[in-house]
C-alpha positions in Angstrom: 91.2 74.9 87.1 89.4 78.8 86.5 92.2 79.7 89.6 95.7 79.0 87.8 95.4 82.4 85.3 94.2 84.2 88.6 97.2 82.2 90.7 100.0 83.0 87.4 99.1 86.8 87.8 99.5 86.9 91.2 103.3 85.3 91.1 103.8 87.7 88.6 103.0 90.7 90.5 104.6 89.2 93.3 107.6 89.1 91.1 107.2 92.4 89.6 106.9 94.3 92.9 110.4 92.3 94.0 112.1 93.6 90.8 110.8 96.7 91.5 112.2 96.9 95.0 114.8 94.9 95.2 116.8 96.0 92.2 119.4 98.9 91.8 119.6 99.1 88.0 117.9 101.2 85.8 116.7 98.2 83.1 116.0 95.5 85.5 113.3 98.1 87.5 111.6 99.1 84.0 111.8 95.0 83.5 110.2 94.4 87.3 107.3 97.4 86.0 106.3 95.1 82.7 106.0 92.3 84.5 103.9 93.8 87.4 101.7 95.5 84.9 101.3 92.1 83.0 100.5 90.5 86.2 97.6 92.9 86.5 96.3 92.5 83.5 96.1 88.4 84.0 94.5 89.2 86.9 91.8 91.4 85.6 91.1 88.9 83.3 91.4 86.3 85.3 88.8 87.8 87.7 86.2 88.6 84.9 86.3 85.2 83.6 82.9 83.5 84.0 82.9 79.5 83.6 80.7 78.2 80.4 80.2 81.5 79.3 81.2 82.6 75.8 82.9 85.4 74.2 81.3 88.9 74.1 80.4 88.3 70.4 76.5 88.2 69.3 76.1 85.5 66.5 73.9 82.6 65.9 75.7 80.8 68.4 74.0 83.3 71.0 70.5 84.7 70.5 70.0 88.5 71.4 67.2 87.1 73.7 69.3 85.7 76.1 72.5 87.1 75.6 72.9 88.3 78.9 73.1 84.9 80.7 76.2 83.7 77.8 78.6 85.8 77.4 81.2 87.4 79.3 81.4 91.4 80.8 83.1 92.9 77.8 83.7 95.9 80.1 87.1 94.6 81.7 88.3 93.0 78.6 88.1 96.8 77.1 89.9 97.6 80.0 93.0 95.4 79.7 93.0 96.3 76.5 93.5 100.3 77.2 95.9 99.2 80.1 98.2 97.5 77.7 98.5 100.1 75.1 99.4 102.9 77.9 101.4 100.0 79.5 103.6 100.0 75.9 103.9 103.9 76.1 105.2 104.4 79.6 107.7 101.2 79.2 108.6 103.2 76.0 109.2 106.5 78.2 110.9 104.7 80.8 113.3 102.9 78.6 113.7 106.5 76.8 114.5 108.3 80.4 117.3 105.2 81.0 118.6 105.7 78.1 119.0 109.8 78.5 120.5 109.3 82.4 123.3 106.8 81.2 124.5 109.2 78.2 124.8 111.9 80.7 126.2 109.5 84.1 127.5 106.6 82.0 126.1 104.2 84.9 122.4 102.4 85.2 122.8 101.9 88.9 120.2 104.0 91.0 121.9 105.2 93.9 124.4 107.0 91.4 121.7 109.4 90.8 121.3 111.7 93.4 120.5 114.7 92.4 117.0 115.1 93.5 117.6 113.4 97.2 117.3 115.8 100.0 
């Protein structure tokens, strides 16, 4: 059962690189990067989880003696959660740069852009 979040991030990766690849348009590439950095982020979650362990939180429910042996690695948790907020700011960029190239080609469609080929 502790394999379906890790399995889920892995289709969505999967998925992600494919819209990455596979796609010509400006909007469904930004929409294929979400989803491939959401598919990371299950997975490092997914990969941190410990079974019958509890959340990084010290109350009564742990005591600080054994502490250690309860509770999840707060560490990737921290990370995920860093990941998401620069996540928000490049999609943000991304969607900004899209919007910029269509008022100046009036066209989403990748190969129209080829100033910068060699």
């Amino acid at each position: 059962m502790e394999y379906v979040a890790l399995a889920t991030g892995l289709i969505l990766v999967i998925l992600g690189l494919y819209g990455i690849v596979a796609q010509r348009n400006i909007f469904r590439i930004i929409i294929g990067f979400s989803i491939f950095d959401t598919g990371l982020h299950v997975v490092l979650v997914s990969i941190a989880y410990l079974k019958n362990r509890t959340a990084p939180i010290l109350d009564e429910a742990v005591s600080k003696g054994e502490a250690a042996s309860k509770i999840v690695d707060p560490v990737p948790q921290a990370l995920v959660l860093t990941a998401i907020v620069i996540g928000v700011a490049i999609t943000a960029l991304m969607l900004t740069f899209a919007l910029k190239m269509y008022e100046k080609r009036k066209t989403l469609d990748i190969e129209k852009f080829e100033d910068l080929k060699w």
